[in-house]
N, C-alpha and C positions, 0 to 999 in steps of 0.2 A: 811434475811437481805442481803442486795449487795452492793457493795462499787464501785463506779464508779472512772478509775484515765483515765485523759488524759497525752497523749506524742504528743504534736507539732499538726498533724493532723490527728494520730492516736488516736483512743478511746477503753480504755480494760476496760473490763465489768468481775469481777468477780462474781460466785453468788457458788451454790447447787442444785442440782434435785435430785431428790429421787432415781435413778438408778447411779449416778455416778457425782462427782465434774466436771464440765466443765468450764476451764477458754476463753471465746470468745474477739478475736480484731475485729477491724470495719477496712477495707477498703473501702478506699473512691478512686473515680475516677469520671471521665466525657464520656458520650456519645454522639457523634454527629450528628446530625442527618436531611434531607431533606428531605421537604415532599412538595405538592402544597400550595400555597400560599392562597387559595378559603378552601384549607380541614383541617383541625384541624390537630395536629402535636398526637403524640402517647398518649403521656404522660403518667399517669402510670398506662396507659392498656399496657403499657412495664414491662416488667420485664426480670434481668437477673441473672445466676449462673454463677459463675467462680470455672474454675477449675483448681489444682494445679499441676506445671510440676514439681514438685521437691517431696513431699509426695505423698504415692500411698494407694488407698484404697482397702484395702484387700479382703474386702467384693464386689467390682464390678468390680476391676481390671483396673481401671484407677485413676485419681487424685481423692486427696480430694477436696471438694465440699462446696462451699459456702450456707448460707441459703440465698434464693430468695429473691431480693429485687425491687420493683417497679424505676421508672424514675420519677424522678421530676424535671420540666422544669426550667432551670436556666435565661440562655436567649437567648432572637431570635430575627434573622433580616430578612429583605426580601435582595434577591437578585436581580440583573438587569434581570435576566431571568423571576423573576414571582413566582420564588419558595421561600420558607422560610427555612434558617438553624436556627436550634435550639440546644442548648447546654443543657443537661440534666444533672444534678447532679445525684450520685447514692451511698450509702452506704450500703458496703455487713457486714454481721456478717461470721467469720470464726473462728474454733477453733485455740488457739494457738499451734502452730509449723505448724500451715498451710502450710507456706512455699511460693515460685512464683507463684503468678497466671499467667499461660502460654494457657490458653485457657478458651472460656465465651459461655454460649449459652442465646440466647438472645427470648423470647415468647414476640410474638404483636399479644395482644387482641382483637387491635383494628379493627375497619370498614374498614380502607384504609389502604393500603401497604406502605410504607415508603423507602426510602433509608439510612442504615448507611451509615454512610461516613469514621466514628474513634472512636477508643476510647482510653482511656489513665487509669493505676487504679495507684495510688500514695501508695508508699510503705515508710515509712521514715526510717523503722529499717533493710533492704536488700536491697541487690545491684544486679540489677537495682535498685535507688529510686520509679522510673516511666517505668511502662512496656506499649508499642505502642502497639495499634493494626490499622493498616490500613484492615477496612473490605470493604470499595467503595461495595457493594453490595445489591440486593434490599429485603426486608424481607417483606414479605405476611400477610396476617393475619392469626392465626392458624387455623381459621373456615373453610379455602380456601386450605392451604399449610399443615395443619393437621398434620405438626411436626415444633418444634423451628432451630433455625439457631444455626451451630454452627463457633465460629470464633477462630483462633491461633492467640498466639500473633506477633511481626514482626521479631523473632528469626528462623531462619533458618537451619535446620539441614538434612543431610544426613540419611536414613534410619535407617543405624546400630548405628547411636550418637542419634536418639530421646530416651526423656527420658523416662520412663519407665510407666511411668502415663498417657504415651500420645499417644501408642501404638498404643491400640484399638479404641480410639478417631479418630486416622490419619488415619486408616485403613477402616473404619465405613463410616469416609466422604468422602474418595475417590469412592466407593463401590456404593453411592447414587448420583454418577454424571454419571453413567457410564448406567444407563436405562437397558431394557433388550429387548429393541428393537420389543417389541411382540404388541404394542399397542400406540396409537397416544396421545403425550405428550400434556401436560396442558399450559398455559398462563404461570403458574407461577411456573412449575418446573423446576431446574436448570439441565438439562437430557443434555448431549451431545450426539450425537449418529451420525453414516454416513450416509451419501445419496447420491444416481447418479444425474446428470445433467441429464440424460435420457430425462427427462420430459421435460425438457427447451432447447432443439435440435431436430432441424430434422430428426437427425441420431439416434440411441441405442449406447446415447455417453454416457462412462465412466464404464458401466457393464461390468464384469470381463471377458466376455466370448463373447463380442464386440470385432469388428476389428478397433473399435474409443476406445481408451483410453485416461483419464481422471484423473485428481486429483478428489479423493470425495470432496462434502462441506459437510456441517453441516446440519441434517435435522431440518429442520425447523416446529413450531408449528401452528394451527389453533388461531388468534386471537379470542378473544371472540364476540367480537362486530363488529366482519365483515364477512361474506363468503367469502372472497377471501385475505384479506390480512394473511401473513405471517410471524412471529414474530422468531427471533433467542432465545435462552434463555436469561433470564431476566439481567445475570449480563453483556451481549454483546451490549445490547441496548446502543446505543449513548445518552448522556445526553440531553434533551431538548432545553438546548442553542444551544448545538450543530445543535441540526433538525431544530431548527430556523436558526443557520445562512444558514443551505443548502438551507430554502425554501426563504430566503432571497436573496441568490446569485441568485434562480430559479427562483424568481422574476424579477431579475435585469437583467438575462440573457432573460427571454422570452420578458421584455418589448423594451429591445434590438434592440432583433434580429428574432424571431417566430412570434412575432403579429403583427409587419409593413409588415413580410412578407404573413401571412398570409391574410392578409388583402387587401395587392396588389393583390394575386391572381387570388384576384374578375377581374380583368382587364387587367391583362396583361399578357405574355408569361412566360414561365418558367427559359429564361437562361438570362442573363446580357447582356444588346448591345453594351456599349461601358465600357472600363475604367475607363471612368470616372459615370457610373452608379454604378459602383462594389464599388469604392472608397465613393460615396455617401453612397452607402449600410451602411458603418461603420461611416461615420462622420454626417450621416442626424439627424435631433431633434427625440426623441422618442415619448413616449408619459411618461407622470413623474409617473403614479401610475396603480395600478389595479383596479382603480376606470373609467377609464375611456375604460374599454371595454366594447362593446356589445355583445349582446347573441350570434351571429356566431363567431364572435372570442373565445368566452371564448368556446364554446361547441369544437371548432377544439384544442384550446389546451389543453384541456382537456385527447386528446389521448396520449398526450406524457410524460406527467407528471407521477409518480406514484400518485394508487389511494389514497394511505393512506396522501400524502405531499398535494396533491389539495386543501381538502378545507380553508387549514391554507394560501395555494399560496393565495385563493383570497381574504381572510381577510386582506392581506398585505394594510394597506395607506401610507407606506412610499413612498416619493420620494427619486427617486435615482441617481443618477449622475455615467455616463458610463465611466468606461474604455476601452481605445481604445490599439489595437493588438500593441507590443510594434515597432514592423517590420514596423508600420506607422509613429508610430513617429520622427525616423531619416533623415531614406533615401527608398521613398515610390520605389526606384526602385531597392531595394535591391534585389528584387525576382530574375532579371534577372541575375544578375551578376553572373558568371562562381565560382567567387571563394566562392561568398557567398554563391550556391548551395554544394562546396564541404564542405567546414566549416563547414556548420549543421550536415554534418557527425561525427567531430569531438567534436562538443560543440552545437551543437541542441538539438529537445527532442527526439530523438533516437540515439545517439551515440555510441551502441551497436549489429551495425551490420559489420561496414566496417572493412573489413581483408588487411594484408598485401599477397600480390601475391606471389606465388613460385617457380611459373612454367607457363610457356604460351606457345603455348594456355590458357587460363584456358578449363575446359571438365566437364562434369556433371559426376553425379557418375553413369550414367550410359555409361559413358565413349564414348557423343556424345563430338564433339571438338567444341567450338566457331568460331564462322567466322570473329571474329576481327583480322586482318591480322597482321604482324609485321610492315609492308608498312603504316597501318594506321595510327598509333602512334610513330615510331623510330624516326621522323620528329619533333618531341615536345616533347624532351627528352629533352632538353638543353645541345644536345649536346654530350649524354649520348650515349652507343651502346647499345640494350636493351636487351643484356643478364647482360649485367655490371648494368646496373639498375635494373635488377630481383638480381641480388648477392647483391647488397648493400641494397637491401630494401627499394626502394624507388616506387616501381608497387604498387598500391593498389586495393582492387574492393569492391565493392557494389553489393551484391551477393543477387538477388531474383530469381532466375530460377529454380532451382530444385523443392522445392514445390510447386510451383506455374503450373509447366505445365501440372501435372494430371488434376488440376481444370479448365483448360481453357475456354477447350469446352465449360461445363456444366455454368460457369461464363457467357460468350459469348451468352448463348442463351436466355440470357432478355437484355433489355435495356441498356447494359455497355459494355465498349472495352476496354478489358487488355491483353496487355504483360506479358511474363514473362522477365526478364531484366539480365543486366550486367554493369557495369558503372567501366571502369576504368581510374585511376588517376596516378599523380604524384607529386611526394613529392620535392617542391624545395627547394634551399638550407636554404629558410629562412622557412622551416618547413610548408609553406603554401602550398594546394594539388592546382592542375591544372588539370581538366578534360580532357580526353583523345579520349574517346571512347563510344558511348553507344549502346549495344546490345540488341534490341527487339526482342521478339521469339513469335513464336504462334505452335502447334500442326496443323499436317498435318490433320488426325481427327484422334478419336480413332480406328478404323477401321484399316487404314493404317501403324499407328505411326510417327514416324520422326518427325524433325520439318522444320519449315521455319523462316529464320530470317532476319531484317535488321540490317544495321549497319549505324550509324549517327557519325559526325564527328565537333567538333564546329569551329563556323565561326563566323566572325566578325561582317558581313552584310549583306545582301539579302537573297533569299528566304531559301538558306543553314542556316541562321543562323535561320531563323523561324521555319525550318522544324527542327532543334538543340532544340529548345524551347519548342516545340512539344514533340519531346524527353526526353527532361527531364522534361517533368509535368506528364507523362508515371511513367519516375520512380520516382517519387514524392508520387505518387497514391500507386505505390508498397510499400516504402517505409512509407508508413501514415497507408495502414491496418495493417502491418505487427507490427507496432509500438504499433498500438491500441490490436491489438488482443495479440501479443505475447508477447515485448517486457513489456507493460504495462499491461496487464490484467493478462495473463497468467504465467508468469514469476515474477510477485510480487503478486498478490491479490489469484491467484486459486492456486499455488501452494506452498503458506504459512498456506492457511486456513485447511489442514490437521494436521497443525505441533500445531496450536491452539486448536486443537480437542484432540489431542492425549495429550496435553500438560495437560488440564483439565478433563482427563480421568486417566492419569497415574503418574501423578505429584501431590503432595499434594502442597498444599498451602506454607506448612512449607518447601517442596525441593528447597533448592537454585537453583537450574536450571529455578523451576516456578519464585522464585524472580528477576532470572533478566531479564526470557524473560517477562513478566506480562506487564512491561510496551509499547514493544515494537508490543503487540497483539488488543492494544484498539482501539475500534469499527470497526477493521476489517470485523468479520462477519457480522454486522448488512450492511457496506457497501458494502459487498459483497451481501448480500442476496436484498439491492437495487438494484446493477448492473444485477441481475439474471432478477430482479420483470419488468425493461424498456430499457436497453440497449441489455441484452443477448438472451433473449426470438423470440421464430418465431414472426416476424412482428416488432420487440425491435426497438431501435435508430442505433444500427452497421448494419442492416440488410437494414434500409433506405439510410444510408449513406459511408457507404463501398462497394465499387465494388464487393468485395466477396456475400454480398450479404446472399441469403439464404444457404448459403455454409461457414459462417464464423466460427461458431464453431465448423461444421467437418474438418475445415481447421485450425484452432488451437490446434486439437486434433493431427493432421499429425503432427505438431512442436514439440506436446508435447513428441510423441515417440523419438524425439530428445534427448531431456532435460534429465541432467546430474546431482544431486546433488553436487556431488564432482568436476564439472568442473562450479559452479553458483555465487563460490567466483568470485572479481574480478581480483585475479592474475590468478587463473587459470584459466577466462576468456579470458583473455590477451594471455596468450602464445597460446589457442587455437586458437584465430582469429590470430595468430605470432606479434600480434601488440607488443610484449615485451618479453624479452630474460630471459633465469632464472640469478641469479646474487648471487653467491657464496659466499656472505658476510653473512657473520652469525647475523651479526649486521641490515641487513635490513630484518624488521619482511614482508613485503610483498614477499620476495623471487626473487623478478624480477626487471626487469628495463627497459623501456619505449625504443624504438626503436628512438622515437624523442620525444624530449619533449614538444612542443607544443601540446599536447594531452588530452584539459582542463579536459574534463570528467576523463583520467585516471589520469592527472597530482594529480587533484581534489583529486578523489575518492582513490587514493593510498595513500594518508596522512587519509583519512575519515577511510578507511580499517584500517591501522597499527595503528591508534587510538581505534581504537575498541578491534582489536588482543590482544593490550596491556593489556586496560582492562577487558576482558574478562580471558586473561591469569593468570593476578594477580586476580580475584575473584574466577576461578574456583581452583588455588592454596591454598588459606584459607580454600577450605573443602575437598579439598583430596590432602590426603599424595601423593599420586603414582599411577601408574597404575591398580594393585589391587584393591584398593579403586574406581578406575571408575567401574572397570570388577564386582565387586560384589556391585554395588548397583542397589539392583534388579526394584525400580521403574525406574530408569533411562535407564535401560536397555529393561522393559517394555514399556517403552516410543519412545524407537528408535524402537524395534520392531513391535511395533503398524504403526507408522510411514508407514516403508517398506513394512510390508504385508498388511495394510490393508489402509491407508490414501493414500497410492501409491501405490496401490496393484499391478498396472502395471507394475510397476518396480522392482516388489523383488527381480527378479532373475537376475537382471543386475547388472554390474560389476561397478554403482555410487556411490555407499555409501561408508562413512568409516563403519571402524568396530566397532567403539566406545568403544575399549577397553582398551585403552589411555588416556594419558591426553592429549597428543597435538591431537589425534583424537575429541577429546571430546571437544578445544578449536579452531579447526579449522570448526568443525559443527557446534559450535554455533554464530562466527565469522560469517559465511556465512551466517545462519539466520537473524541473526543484519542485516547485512547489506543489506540481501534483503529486509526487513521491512521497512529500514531508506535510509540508500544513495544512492541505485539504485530506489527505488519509486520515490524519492525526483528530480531525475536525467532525469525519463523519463514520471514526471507530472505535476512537478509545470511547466515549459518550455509549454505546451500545448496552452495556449491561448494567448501569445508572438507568436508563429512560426505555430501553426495548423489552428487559425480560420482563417487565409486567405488565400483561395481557388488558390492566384497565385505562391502562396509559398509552399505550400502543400496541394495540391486537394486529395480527398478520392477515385474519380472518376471518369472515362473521358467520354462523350458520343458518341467519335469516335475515331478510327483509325487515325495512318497518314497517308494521302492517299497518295497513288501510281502515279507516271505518268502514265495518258491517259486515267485516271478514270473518271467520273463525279465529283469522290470529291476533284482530283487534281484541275479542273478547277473552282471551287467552291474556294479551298484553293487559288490560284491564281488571285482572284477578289479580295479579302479581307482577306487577312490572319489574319489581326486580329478579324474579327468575325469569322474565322471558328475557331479561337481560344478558344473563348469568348464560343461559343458553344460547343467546347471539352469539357470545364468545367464544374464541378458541377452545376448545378441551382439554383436560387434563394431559391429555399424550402429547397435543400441538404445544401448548403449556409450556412442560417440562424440555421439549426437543429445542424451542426458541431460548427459554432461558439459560441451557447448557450452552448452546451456541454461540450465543452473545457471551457469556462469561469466557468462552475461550478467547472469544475475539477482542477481548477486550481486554486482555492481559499482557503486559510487557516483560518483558525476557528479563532474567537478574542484571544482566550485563548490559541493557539495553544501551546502546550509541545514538544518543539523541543531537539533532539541528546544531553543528556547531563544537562537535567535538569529532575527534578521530580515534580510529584505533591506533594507532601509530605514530608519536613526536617527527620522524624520521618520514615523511606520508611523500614528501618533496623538499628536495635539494636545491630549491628557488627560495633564497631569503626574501625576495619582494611578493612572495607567493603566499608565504607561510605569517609573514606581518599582517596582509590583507588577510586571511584567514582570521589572526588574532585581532584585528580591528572588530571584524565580523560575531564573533565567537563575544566580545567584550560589549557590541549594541544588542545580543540578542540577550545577554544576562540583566542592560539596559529594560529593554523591552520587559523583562520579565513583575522588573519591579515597578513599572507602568501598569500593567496589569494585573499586579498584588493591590493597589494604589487604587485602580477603577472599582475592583472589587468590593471595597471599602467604603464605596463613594453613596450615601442613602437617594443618592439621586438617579444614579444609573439604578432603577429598577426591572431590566432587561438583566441584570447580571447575577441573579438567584432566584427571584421572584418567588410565586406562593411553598415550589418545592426546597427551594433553601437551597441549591445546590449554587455555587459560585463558578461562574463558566470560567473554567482551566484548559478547556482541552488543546487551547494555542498558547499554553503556558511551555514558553520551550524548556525549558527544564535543564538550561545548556548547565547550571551552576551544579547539578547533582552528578556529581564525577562519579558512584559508588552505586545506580541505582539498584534498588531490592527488588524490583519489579512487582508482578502483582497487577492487581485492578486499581490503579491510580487515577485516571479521569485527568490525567494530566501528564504533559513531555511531549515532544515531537518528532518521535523514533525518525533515523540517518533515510527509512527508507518504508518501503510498503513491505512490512516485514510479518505481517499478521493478517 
């Protein structure tokens, strides 16, 4: 006989067995779950176990253990994507004094793989009532993946606080993300493991025992159903909507600007004849859909696309409605203008290059001297003597010559003419710079050494001021690869994707360090493993449209033996270029203080930083007492470790790393990674299709020299300066490849998760965790309205200048809960998601 009683929505079942009285409770809870909209959803070819973080079972040496219980579909919707979420009911038997259930492993029976999303199991007689689990992860079927999944709940703990039952659980699963690197991983196993660039460069870039050093990526797996494409593991993959809006933007960008162009082809020359042809380029009708190409258009874009995004590109029947480069829509003659050229220094999409000056001459570090005289520039000091403007800090430069002039030669000998450069400026008193001086250099040859250089000076009118204009689309060109390759590729996307590797190799799920960088790592690698598959590759998109050319990734390799961990925040970026002083106030968590304040990007980014600091400070204080506490937790330590020998293995033995044996070490490294993920990406990508796709504002590549007096090309330059112009520049093919580029890059997802929000109320079951959050979350919507306010201000002339454009791109955008995505030029996406 059994006597059934309920409590609320609790159910105790008492009964007898013949070996011993067992009195059993029901927990009940929900599972969530995504699957195709076309495939049937799991149901209860699901089934799952929980198991308890608070009772230990003696006999396995982990929790006790739920009896197995199937899914039964509660209900479901479709979403705007095409897929179905379904809510599944689920009722486990567990004996009494169970205790939390702190972890579930979850078997799918069935034919198709599914993605959980969540789950939640309701407790009514302990506290927690409701324990979270956010699993976002995709689960196989066992017939394929031949073990179950195992998930923790959203409780976070430090190695030496997990609970006792959950030990060999956390240890178990860490141990099965980590491969053994002896054999080529599956579709659907979750394996992280390193790999060289090797393959996808010219050069034996990134092998330890190369003179090209490299951040590893991620090795990537054999799809099933293609010979050639390449898949990241399964929980890196970008969600569907996601790939949809890429191929939708790829869409919108080829019918643009890649198939009127290629389509001209057929007929006409390669370069622009007048300005007013360029300007048609971006305002002419398109064509509305991918419906209306023919077979040699489609077969030619075919080459640029990746293979796996094509045949969804030509399913596209949307029509689309173009946006046009923001630089147009003002003042179309913004390109020329002196001050607007210096401004993108400061508040363009590379605002991470120009230094304040120290000493003049400036010299290369190989201790050649520049030829920019004092005679050139004392003259447009206002007034200044120019040692008294080197002491106050008003000399600036724009510094591409040193790396640049090994590559010259080898650059020089196809199709392209590059300089290496110098550009200096001056800071008036109303914080706006004023161009000075620009220094072009070429190599003697290698043979030789030395170099030769000119020196340009600006002018108001005549041929001085065209051979000036000339000049600066020079360093334009320098300063767009340099952007592409270094400032944006290299310095956000290649050398975070180690710290993502190591993070899911040496982090459990349950380590609060995995909880708060998690969000800040989504669909990195699958984007990076795109940028590999058509942009990075011999013959890629940088190789057509960058003057570097087939030399750009041994040429971002040279940069990289640059690159400093501990100098990639951005204070201590700051005082590196001198752009900012250290500042003794104990009270400013950034440590420094801007030399002028017009300096949007740092003005910006220095509230985005101390926002971060903050709460990064206050969360990594909830799980350790002290310094101790950092130094003996051994994943975390295996983590950094991993990190320097072997994700940067170039680097171990240099002097950039903290020690991580601190707390403020420990809050200054993960500060730096935030914000390489968040407001330096956000700084140097969303800005791209505003200020990159137009070739007079920022060319990638010139096809000549300035010529010399007495040359042919002088007299040439002298007929027509503005076509020998027109023809310096990139061509209609380069053109149209950069401006599709950037328009992708520069688009944010409908859904986007911008700095300060989450996908999930439920993200952590740390009340002191989730207030610091909304502290955080409540100064960055502060901040935002600080800098709607600067915006405003007629005095900050650094914040739109001659193009009109209001620098947003560190507008975190935490307050747009709903966004539409799109080319905004503003928000601070969760992560390097583009």
């Amino acid at each position: 006989m059994a006597m059934n009683r309920r409590h609320g929505n609790q159910s105790i079942v008492v009964g007898r067995n013949k070996q011993r009285n067992v009195v059993e409770e029901s927990i009940v809870g929900v599972v969530v779950i995504v699957h195709d909209f076309e495939k049937s959803g799991p149901g209860k070819s699901a089934s799952i176990q929980i198991y308890s973080g608070t009772e230990l079972d003696p006999s396995t040496g982990n929790g006790k253990t739920s009896k197995t219980a199937k899914l039964k579909e509660w209900r479901s919707k479709k979403k705007s994507d095409g897929s179905r979420i379904s809510n599944y009911k689920v009722k486990l038997k567990v004996e009494k004094g169970f205790g939390n259930p702190a972890a579930f492993v979850i078997t799918n029976e069935h034919k198709h793989k599914f993605y959980l999303k969540s789950a939640f199991l309701q407790i009514p007689k302990l506290h927690p009532k409701i324990i979270h689990f956010d699993c976002n992860s995709w689960v196989y079927p066992f017939n394929v993946a031949n073990t179950p999944r195992v998930f923790f709940s959203n409780t976070s703990y430090i190695p030496s606080q997990t609970p006792r039952p959950l030990v060999e659980l956390r240890k178990e699963e860490l141990i099965k993300l980590r491969g053994d690197g002896k054999r080529e991983n599956k579709e659907w196993e979750r394996i992280y493991e390193y790999d060289y660039y090797d393959k996808l460069s010219r050069s034996e870039l990134g092998e330890l025992s190369s003179s090209h050093p490299y951040p590893r990526r991620g090795r990537t797996v054999q799809h099933p159903n293609s010979g050639t494409q390449k898949d990241v593991p399964p929980d890196e993959r970008m969600r569907q909507s996601k790939v949809k809006g890429i191929v939708s933007s790829s869409v919108e960008a080829a019918l643009q600007f890649l198939i009127p162009t290629l389509k001209a082809q057929h007929y006409t020359i390669n370069h622009f004849n007048s300005f007013v042809e360029l300007g048609r380029f971006f305002w002419a009708q398109k064509p509305k859909n991918m419906a209306q190409l023919d077979q040699w258009t489609t077969l030619k874009l075919q080459k640029f696309i990746p293979q796996n995004l094509f045949p969804q590109i030509l399913s596209q029947k949307d029509d689309f409605i173009y946006p046009h480069p923001h630089l147009l829509k003002e003042n179309e003659r913004a390109w020329m203008d002196d001050d607007e050229f210096a401004r993108q220094m400061l508040a363009g999409t590379n605002p991470v290059r120009i230094t304040c000056l120290h000493k003049f001459p400036p010299e290369s570090k190989a201790k050649v001297v520049s030829t920019i005289k004092a005679s050139d520039i004392e003259h447009n000091l206002d007034g200044l003597p120019l040692q008294q403007a080197i002491e106050d800090r008003r000399i600036f430069m724009l510094d591409h010559h040193d790396y640049l002039m090994p590559f010259l030669n080898r650059i020089n000998s196809s199709n392209v003419f590059a300089y290496a450069s110098r550009t200096l400026l001056f800071l008036r008193t109303d914080s706006t710079l004023k161009p000075l001086a620009i220094e072009l250099c070429l190599p003697y040859s290698e043979a030789e050494g030395g170099e030769i250089s000119w020196v340009y000076l600006p002018a108001p009118e005549g041929l001085e001021a065209a051979l000036w204009q000339l000049a600066k689309a020079h360093v334009a060109a320098n300063d767009s690869v340099y952007h592409q390759l270094v400032s944006h590729w290299l310095h956000t996307h290649a050398v975070v994707e180690p710290f993502i590797i190591a993070t899911r190799r040496q982090l459990s799920v349950m380590h609060p360090v995995y909880k708060l960088l998690n969000p800040h790592f989504k669909d990195t690698m699958h984007i990076n493993s795109l940028f590999r598959s058509f942009l990075l590759k011999p013959d890629g998109i940088f190789e057509k449209i960058l003057f570097s050319g087939q030399f750009s990734m041994e040429l971002s390799s040279e940069l990289y033996k640059e690159w400093r961990f501990n100098e990639h925040g951005l204070p201590a970026d700051l005082l590196k270029r001198n752009m900012a002083i250290r500042d003794p106030d104990p009270g400013n968590l950034s440590g420094v203080q801007l030399i002028f304040p017009d300096y949007p990007y740092a003005e910006d980014g220095l509230e985005i930083w101390t926002a971060i600091k903050t709460w990064v400070k206050s969360f990594c204080s909830i799980f350790y007492r002290d310094d101790d506490s950092v130094h003996s937790d051994e994943e975390l330590q295996a983590w950094w470790s991993e990190i320097r020998n072997v994700g940067h293995g170039h680097k171990f033995n240099e002097s950039g790393w903290y020690e991580l044996t601190t707390l403020s070490d420990l809050v200054e490294a993960l500060t730096t990674l935030i914000w390489t993920a968040t407001g330096l990406h956000a700084a140097v990508n969303s800005g791209q299709y505003a200020y990159a796709s137009y070739p007079l504002n920022r060319p990638t590549l010139c096809h000549k020299f300035i010529p010399s007096e007495g040359t042919a090309e002088y007299a040439e330059f002298l007929s027509d300066p503005d076509k020998y112009y027109l023809e310096m520049l990139p061509g209609k093919f380069e053109t149209a490849l950069t401006a599709a580029l950037t328009e992708v890059l520069s688009h944010h997802a409908k859904d986007e998760l911008y700095l300060g929000r989450m996908s999930s109320h439920s993200w952590t079951d740390n009340a002191r965790v989730r207030h610091s959050f909304s502290v955080f979350s409540i100064e960055l919507k502060n901040i935002e309205k600080r800098i709607a306010e600067r915006n405003k201000d007629p005095n900050r002339k650094n914040r739109s200048g001659p193009a009109k454009i209001p620098y947003e791109l560190l507008f975190p955008d935490t307050s747009n809960v709903n966004p539409k995505g799109g080319i905004t030029g503003k928000g601070i996406p969760n992560s390097i998601s583009m």
